[in-house]
Structures are given as structure tokens and as C-alpha cells.
LUMKOLGU-565268 format. One line per 10 residues: number of its first residue (from 1); for each residue y, z, x of N, C-alpha, C, O. Coordinates in steps of 0.1 Angstrom, whole numbers, plus 5000, padded with zeros to 4 digits. Layout:
<recs>
NUM) Y/Z/X/Y/Z/X/Y/Z/X/Y/Z/X | ...
</recs>
This chain:
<recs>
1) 5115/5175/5028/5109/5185/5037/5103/5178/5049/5099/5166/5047 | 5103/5184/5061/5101/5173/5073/5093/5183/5083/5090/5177/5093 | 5089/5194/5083/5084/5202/5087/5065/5196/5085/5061/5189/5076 | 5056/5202/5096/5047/5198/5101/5033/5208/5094/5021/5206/5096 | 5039/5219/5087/5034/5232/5083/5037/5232/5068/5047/5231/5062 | 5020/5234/5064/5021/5235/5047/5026/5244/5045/5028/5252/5054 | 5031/5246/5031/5033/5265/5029/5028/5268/5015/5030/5260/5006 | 5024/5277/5014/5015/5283/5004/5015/5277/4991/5007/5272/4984 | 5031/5280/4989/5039/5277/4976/5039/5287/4972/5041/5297/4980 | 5038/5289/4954/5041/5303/4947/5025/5298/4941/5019/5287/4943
11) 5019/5311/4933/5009/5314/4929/5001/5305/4916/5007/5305/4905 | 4992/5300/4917/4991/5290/4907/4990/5275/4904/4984/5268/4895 | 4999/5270/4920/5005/5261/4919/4990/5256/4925/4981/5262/4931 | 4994/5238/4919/4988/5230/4929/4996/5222/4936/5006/5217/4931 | 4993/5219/4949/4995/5210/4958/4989/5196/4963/4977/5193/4965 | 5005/5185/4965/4997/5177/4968/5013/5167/4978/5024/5168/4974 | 5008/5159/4990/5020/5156/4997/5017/5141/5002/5005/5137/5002 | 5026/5134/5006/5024/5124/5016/5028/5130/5032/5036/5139/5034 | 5020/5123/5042/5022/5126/5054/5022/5111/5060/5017/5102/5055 | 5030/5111/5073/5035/5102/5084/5044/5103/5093/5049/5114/5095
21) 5047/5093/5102/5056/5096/5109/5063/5080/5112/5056/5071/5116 | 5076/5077/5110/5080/5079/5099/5082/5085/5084/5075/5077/5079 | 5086/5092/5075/5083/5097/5066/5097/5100/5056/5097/5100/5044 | 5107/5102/5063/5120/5106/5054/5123/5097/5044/5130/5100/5034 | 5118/5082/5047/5120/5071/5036/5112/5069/5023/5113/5061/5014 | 5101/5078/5028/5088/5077/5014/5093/5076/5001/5102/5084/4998 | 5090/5069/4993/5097/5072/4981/5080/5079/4973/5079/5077/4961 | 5074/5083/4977/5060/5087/4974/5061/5098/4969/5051/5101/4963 | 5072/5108/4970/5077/5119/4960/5082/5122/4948/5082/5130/4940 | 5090/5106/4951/5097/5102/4937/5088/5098/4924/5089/5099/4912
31) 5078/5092/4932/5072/5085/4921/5056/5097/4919/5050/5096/4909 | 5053/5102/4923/5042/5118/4920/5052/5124/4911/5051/5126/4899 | 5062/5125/4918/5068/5138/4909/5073/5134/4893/5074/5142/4884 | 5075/5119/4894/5078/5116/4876/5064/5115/4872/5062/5122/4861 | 5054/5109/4876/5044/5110/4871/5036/5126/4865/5028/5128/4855 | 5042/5137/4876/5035/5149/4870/5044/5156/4857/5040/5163/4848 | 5057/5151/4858/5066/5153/4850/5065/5146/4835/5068/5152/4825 | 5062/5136/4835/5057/5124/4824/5042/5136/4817/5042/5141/4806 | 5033/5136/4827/5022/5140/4822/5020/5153/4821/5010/5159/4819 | 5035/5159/4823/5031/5180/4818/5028/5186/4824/5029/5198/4820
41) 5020/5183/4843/5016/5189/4851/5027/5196/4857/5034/5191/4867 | 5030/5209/4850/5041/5215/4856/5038/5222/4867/5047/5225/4876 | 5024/5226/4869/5023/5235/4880/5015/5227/4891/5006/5233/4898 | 5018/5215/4893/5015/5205/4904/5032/5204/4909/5043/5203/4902 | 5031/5203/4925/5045/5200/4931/5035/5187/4941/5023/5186/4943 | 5046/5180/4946/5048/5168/4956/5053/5170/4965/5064/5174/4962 | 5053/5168/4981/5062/5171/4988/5058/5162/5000/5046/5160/5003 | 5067/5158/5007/5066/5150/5021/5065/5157/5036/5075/5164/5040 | 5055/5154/5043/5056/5163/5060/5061/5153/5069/5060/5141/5066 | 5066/5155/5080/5064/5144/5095/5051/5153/5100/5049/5165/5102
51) 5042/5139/5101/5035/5147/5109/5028/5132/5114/5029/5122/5107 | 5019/5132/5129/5022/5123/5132/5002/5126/5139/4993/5135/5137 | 5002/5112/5150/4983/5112/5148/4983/5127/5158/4971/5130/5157 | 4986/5132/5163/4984/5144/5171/4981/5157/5166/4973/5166/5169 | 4992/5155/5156/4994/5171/5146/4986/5167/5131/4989/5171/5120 | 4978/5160/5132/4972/5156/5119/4957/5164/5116/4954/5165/5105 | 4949/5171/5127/4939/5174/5126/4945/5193/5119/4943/5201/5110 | 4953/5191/5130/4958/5209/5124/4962/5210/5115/4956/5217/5108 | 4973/5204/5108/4977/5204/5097/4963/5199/5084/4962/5207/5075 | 4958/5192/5085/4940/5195/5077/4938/5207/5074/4940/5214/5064
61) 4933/5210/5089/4926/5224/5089/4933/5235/5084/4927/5246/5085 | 4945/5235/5079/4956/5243/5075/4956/5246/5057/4960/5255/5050 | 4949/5234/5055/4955/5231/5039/4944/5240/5035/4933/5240/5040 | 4949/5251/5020/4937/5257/5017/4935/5249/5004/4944/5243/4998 | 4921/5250/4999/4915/5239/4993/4915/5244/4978/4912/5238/4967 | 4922/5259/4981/4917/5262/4962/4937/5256/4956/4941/5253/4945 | 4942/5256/4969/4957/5247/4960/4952/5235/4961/4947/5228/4953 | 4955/5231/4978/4954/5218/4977/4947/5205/4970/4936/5209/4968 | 4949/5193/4966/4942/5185/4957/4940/5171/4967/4930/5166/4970 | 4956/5167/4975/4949/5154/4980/4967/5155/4989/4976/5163/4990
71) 4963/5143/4995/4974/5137/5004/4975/5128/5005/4967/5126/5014 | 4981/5117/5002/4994/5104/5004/4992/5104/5021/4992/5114/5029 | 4989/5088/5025/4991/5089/5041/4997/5076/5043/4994/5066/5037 | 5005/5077/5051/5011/5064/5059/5010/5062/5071/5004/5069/5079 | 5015/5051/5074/5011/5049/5090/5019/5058/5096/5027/5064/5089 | 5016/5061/5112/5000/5056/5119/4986/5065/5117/4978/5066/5126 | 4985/5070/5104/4977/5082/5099/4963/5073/5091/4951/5077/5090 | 4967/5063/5086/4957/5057/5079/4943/5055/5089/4932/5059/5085 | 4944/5053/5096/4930/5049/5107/4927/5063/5114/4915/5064/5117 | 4936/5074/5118/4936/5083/5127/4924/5093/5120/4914/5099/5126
81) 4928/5093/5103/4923/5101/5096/4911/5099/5093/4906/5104/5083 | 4903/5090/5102/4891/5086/5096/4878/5094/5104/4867/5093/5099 | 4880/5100/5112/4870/5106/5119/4872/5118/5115/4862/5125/5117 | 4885/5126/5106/4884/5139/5102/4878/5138/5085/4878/5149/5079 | 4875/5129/5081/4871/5133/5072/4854/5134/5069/4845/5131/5077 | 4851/5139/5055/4834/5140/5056/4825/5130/5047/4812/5130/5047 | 4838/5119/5038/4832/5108/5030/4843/5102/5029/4854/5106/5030 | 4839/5088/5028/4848/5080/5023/4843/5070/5016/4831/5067/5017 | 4852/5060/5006/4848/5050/4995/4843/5042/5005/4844/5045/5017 | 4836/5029/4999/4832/5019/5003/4844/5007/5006/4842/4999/5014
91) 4856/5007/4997/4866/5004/4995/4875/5009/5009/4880/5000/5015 | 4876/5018/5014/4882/5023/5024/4877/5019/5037/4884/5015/5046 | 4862/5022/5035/4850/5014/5047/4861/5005/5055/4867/5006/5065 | 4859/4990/5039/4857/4979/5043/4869/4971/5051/4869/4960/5056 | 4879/4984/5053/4890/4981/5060/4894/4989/5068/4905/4988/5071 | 4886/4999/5072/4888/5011/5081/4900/5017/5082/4905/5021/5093 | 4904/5018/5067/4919/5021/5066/4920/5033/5054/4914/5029/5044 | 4924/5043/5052/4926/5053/5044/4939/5059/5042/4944/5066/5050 | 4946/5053/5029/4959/5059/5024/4955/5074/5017/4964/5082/5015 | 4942/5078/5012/4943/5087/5003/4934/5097/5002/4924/5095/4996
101) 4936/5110/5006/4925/5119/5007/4926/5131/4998/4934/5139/4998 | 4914/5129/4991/4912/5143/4977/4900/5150/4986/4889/5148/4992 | 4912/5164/4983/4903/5175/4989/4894/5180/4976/4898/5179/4964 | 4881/5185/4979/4877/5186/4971/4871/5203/4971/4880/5211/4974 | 4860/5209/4969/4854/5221/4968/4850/5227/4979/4840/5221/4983 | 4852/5235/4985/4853/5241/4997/4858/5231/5010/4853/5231/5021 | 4868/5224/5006/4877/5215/5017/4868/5204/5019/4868/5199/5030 | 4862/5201/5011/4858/5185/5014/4866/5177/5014/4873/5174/5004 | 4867/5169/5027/4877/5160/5022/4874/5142/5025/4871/5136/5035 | 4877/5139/5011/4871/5123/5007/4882/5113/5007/4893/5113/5001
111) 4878/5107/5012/4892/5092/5020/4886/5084/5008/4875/5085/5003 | 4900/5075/5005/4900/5065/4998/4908/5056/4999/4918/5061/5003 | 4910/5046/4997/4921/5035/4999/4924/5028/4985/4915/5021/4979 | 4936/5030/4981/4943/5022/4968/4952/5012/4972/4957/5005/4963 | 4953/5011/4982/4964/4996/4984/4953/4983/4978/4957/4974/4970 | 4946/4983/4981/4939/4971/4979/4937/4971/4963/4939/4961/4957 | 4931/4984/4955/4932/4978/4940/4948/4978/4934/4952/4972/4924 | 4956/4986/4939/4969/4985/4939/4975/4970/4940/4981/4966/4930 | 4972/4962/4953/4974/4951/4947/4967/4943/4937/4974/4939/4928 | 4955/4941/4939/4949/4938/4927/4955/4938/4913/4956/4928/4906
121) 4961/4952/4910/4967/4955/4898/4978/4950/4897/4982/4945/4886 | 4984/4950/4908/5002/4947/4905/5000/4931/4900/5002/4926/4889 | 4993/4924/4913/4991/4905/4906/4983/4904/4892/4982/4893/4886 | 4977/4914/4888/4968/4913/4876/4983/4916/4862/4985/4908/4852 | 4990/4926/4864/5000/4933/4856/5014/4915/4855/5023/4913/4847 | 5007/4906/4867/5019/4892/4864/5007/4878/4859/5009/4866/4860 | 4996/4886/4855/4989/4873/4850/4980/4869/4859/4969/4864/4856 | 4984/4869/4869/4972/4866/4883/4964/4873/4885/4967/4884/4891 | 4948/4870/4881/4936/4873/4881/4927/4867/4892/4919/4873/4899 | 4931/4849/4894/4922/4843/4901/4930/4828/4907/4933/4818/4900
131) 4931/4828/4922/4937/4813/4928/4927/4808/4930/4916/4813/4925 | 4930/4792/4941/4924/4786/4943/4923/4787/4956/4914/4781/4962 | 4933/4793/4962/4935/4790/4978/4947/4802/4980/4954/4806/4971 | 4949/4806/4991/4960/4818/4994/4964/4816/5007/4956/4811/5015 | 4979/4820/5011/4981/4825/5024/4986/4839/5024/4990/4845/5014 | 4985/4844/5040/4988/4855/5042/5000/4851/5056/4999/4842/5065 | 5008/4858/5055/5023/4862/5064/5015/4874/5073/5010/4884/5068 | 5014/4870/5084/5012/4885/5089/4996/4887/5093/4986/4883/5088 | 4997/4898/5105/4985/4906/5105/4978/4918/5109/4966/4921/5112 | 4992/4926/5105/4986/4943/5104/4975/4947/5095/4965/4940/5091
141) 4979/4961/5093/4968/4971/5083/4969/4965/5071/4958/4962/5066 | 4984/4963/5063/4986/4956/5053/4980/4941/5051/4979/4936/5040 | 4978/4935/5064/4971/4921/5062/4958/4924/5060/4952/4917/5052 | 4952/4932/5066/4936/4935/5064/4934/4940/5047/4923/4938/5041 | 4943/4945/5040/4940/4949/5031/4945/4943/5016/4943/4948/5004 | 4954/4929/5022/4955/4919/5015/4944/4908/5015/4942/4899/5007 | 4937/4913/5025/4924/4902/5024/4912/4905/5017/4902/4899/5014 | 4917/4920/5017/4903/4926/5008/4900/4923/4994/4890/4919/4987 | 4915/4927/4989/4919/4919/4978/4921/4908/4976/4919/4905/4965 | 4926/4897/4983/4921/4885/4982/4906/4879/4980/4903/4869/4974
151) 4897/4890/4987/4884/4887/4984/4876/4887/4970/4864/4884/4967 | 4888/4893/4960/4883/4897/4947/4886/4887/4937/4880/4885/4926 | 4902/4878/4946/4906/4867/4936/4908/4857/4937/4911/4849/4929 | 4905/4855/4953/4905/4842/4957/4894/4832/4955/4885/4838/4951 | 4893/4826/4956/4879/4813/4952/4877/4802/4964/4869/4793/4965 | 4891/4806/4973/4888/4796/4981/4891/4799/5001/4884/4806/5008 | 4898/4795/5005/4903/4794/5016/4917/4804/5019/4925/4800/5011 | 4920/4813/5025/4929/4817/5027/4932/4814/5042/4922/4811/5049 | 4947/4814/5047/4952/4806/5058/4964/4821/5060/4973/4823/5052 | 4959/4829/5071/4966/4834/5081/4978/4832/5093/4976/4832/5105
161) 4990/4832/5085/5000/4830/5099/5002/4840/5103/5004/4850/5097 | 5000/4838/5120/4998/4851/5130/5007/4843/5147/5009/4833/5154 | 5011/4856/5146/5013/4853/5164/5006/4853/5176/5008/4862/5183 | 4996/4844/5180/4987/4851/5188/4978/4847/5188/4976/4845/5176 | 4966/4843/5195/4956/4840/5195/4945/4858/5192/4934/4859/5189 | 4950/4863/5194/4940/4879/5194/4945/4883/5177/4938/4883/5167 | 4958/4885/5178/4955/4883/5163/4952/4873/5149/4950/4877/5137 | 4954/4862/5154/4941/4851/5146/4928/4856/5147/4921/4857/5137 | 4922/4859/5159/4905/4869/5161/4903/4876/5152/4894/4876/5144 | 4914/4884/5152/4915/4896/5148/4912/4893/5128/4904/4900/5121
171) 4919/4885/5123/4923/4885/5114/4908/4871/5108/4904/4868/5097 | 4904/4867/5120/4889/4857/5116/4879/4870/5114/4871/4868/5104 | 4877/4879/5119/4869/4886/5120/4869/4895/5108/4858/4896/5102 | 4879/4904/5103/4882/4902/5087/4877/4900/5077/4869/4905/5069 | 4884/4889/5081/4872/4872/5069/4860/4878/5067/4854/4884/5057 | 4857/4874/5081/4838/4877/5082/4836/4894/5071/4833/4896/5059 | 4838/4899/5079/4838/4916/5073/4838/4914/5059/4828/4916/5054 | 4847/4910/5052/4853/4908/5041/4850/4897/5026/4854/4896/5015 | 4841/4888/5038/4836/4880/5026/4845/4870/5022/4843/4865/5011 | 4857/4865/5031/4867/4855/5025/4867/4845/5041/4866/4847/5053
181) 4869/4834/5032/4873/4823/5044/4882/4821/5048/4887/4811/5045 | 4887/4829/5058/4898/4830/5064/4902/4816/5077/4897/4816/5088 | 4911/4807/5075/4916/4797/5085/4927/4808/5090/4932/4818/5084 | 4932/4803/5107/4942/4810/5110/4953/4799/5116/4949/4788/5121 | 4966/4801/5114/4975/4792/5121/4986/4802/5128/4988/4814/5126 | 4991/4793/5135/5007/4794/5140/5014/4801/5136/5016/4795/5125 | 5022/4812/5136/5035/4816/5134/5046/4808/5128/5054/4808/5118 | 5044/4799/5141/5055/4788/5139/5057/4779/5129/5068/4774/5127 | 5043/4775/5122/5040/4766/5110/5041/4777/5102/5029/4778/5099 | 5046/4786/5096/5047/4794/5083/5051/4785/5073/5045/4782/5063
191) 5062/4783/5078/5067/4773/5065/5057/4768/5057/5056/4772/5046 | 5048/4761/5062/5036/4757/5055/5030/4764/5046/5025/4758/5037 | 5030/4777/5047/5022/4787/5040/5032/4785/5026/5023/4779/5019 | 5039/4785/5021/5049/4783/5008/5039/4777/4999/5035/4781/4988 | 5037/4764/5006/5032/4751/4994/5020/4762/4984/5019/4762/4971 | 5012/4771/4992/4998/4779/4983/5002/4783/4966/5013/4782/4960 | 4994/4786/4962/4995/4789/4951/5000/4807/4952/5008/4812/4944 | 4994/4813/4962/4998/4826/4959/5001/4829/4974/4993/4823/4981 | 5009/4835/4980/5016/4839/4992/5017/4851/4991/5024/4856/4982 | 5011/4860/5002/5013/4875/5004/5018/4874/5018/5013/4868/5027
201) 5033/4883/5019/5037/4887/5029/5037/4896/5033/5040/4905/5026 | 5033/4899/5047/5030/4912/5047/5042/4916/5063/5045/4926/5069 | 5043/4907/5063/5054/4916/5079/5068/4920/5077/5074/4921/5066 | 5071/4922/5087/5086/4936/5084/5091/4933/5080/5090/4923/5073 | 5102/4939/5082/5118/4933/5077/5124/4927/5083/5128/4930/5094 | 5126/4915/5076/5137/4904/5083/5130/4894/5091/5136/4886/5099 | 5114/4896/5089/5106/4890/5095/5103/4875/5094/5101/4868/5103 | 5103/4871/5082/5103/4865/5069/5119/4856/5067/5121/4844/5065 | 5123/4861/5069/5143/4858/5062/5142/4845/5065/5146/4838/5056 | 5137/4838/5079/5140/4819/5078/5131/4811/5070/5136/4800/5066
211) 5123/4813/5068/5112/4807/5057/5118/4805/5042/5114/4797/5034 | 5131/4814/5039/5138/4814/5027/5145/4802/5021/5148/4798/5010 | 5145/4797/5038/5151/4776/5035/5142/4766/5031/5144/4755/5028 | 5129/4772/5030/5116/4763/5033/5114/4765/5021/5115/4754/5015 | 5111/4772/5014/5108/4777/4994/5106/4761/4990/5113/4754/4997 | 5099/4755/4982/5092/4745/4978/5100/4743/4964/5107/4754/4961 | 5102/4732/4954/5110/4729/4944/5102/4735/4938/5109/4742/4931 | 5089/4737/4936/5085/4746/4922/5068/4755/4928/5057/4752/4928 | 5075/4769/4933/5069/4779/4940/5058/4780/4931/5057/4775/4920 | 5049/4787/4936/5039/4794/4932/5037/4808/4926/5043/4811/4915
221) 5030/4815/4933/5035/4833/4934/5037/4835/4946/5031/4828/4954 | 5049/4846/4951/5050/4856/4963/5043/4867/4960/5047/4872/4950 | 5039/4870/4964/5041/4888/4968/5043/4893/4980/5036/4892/4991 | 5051/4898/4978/5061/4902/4992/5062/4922/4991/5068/4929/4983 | 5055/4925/5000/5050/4935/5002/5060/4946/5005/5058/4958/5002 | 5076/4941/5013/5082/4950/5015/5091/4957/5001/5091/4952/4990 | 5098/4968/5003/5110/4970/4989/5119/4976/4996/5127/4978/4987 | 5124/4981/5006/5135/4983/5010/5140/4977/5027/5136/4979/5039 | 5147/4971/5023/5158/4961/5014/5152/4957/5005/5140/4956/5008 | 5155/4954/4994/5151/4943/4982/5162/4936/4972/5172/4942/4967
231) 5159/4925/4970/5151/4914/4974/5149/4908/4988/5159/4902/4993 | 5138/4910/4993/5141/4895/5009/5145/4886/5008/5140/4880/4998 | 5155/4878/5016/5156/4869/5014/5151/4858/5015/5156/4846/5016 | 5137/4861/5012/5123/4852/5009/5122/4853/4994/5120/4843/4986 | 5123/4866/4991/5119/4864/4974/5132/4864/4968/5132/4863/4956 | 5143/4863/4974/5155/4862/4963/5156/4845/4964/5160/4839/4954 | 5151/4835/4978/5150/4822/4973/5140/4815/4965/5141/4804/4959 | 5124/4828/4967/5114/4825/4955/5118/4822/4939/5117/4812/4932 | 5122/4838/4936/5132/4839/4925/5138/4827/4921/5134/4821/4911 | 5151/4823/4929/5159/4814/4927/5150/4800/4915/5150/4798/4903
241) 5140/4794/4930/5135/4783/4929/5124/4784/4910/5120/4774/4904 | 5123/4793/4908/5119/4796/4896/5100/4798/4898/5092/4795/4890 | 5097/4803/4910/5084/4810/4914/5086/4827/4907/5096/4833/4903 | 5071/4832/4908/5068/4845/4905/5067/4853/4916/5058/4852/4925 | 5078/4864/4916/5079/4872/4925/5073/4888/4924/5081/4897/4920 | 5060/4893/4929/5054/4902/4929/5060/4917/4942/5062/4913/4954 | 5062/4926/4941/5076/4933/4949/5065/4945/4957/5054/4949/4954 | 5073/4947/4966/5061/4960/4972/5064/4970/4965/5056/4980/4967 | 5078/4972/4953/5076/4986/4946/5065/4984/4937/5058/4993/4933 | 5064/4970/4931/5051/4969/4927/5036/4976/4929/5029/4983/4922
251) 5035/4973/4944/5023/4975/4951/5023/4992/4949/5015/5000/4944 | 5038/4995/4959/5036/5011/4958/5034/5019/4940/5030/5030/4938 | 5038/5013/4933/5037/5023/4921/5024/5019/4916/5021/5028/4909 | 5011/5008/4916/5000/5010/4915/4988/5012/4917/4977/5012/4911 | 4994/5017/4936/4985/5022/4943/4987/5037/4937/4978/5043/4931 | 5002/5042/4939/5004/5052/4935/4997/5061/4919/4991/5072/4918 | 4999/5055/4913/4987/5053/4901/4978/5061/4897/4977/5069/4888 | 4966/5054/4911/4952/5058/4914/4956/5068/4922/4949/5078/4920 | 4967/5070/4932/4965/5083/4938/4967/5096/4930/4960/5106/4932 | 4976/5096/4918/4977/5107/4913/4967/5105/4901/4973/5109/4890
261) 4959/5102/4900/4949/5104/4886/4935/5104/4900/4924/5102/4894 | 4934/5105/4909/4926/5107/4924/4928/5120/4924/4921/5128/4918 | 4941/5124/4932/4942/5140/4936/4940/5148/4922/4930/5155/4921 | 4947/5147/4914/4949/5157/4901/4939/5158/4891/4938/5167/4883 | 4931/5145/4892/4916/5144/4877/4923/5142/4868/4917/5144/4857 | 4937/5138/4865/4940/5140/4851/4942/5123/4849/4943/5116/4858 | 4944/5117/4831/4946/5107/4831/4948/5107/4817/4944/5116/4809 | 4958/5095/4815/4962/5084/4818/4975/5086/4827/4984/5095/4825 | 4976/5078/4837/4989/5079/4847/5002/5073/4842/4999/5063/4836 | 5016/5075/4841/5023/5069/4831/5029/5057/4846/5038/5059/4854
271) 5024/5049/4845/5032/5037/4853/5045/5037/4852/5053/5040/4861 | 5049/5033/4836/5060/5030/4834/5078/5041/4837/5090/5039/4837 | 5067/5055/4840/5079/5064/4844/5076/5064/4857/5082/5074/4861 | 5070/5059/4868/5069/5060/4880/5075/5047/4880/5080/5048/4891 | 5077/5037/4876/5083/5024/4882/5100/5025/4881/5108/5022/4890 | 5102/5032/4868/5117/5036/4867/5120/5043/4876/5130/5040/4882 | 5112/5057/4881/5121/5066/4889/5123/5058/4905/5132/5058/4913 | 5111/5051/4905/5114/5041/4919/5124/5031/4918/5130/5028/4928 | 5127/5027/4906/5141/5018/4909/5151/5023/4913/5157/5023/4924 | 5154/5030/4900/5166/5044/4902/5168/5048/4915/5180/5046/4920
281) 5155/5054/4926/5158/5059/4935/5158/5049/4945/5158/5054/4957 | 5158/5034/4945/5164/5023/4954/5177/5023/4949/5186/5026/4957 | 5180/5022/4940/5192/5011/4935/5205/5026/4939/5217/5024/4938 | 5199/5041/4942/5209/5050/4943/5209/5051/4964/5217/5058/4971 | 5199/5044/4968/5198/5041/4984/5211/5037/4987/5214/5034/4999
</recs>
């Protein structure tokens, strides 16, 4: 569905959607909808809008609150959405970023952010609890919210490769915010970032792909944030070398998780039928 305008549904139902712009690629449908399917919620539907930071306020003010339950957001909506809402987590605060808003009792609506225990969970679900030192690829929204969570497992120094002197600032200031010791380097020195014990990548596609020569004889962990394309040719040389490779369908199915046991109150979330339906629906891309 790509239309900008909720629609009622039929009687009964609850609602609940991802919004962005970009959006036709979400697999954020696929994986709600096995999850309500797994757990019986027959009368919950999932559905995807374009909607973009302009048409974001209307579309709010649109949603009625006795269906609606929450919304899935993606960029460029995570930040936009922050001045329309009327609470948000502390967790969301700390990165001025919100993937996730549960509407609540007369349209209250409460921001939250799951990427960050989402990762948490995914490196926790491969045994990684606690490094000694970390790098980060990158320095978007996704980097700020890799460092939040690094702030939870890291113990030591994390080292930022960035393009830029403003976003090294950018990404020192973070730190501060955040409670992690953030060093920043070069772009150009990435390679270097390999040798760590745990490596989060966080930039685009194909961003990454020459560093795949540099992979170290006996890796560490990746987590490599992207999943379509998958594998990068960063983690298919991780893989190779016999390192632990953590995947962004990872990330998205345990953020995903918390969003549907968030919007809906119900629980236990079944992971394991939301990670299937997200393979399935790559491996049929």
C-alpha cells in the first residue's frame, strides 16, 4: 500500500503500519504480519504508507486512536516525529531518534526507540554481551544508535571511521551524550577498524565492499547493519575468514520484536517466525 491516507479498515480491527519515504522495500510487514499470525492476533492488520516529513503531521492527526495501536517509522521520519509527539522513552531521548510510536488513550502518542535494544539483543542472541574496545563504520542515525548500544557493552574505547571533520564532531559529541569514549579517524584508515574485537557497520551499500580485502586471518565480530543485498561483500569475506557475522535482518527482527509486543500489549513475540518470514521474503527478492 503506498498511499498517504489511513483507512478505517473493517470493524473491530486493530491497526498498526510502518511509515517513510522510501518505503516500498520495508520488509516491516512481513515480519508484524507473521508475528500476529504466529500469536492469533487475527484482528490486528499491518500495512506500509509513503509518507514523507511534510505529510507526517496530517497523517497523525488522522489516525483514530480507538483502532490505531502504533507505527513503525523510518527515515527521514525518525527525528521529524519528535516534536509531534507528547512522551517519549529515555532511550529515544538519548539519541533524538524515534523508530516507534504507541498510540495510546485518547491519541497519546509515546515515541520509543528499539534499534538500540534491538541491537543489543541480536549481539546478545551470538554470545556478545561485553568487548573490550569497538569500532564503528560510519556516522548517521544508525551510528548514533550503535553507540548507545555500545555504551551498554563496551568497556572501553570505541574508534569512529568518518568522512569529515564535522562528522567526527559530530560523532565526538555522541560519545559525550552517551557515556562512551569515542576516538574518531579517517575514512581512509578503515581498514584499521577490522583488527577490533567487534565492528559495527553502519553505512550504505557498497559502501563497505573494499575493506572486504583487508578482513584480518582470524576476525572478530561484524555486525553489519545492512540486509539487502546480503551478504556484503564485507561479511561474506568476514564469514569466509571464520569471524562472527551479526546481519541487519538480525537487527531488524529484534527491534521488530519490541515493536510488536509495544503496539499490541501482547507477549511473548515469536522471533523465530518473524526471522523465517524475513528470509523467505529476501531469498524470493
Amino acid at each position: 500500500m503506498g498511499t498517504t491516507e489511513p483507512h478505517p479498515g473493517t470493524p473491530g480491527t486493530r491497526r498498526a503500519a510502518v511509515l517513510g519515504s522510501p518505503i516500498a522495500h520495508s520488509l516491516s510487514p512481513v515480519l508484524h504480519r507473521a508475528a500476529y499470525a504466529a500469536m492469533g492476533l487475527s484482528d490486528w492488520r499491518y500495512d506500509r504508507f509513503e509518507v514523507d516529513e511534510a505529510a507526517l503531521p496530517g497523517f497523525l492527526d488522522g489516525l483514530d486512536p480507538a483502532v490505531w495501536g502504533g507505527l513503525s517509522l523510518t527515515m527521514p521520519l525518525k527525528r521529524a516525529v519528535l516534536p509531534l509527539l507528547d512522551d517519549m522513552t529515555a532511550t529515544a531521548a538519548s539519541v533524538e531518534a524515534v523508530n516507534t510510536v504507541v498510540i495510546g488513550p485518547g491519541g497519546r502518542r509515546s515515541g520509543d526507540n528499539t534499534d538500540i535494544p534491538g541491537m543489543i539483543a541480536a549481539l546478545r542472541e551470538r554470545g556478545i554481551t561485553s568487548v573490550p574496545s569497538a569500532a564503528v563504520l560510519g556516522a548517521g542515525a544508525t551510528a548514533s544508535s550503535a553507540l548507545a548500544a555500545l555504551a551498554q557493552i563496551c568497556t572501553g574505547e570505541v574508534t569512529a571511521y568518518v568522512r569529515g571533520p564535522e562528522r567526527a564532531a559530530e560523532m565526538r559529541q555522541w560519545g559525550e551524550r552517551l557515556g562512551v569514549l569515542v576516538r574518531t579517524a579517517d575514512w581512509a584508515d578503515a581498514a584499521e577498524a577490522l583488527v577490533r574485537p567487534l565492528v559495527v557497520a553502519t553505512t550504505p551499500a557498497g559502501a563497505a565492499d573494499h575493506l572486504a580485502a583487508a578482513v584480518p586471518a582470524t576476525p572478530g565480530t561484524l555486525f553489519d547493519v545492512l540486509y539487502d543485498p546480503w551478504p556484503t561483500r564485507l561479511a561474506a569475506a568476514w564469514a569466509d575468514r571464520g569471524g562472527a557475522v551479526v546481519g541487519g535482518l538480525d537487527l531488524l527482527v529484534h527491534q521488530a520484536v519490541l515493536q510488536v509486543e509495544l503496539q499490541t500489549g501482547q507477549a511473548p513475540v515469536p522471533l523465530a517466525a518473524m526471522r523465517a518470514a524475513g528470509e523467505a521474503a529476501l531469498a524470493a527478492h
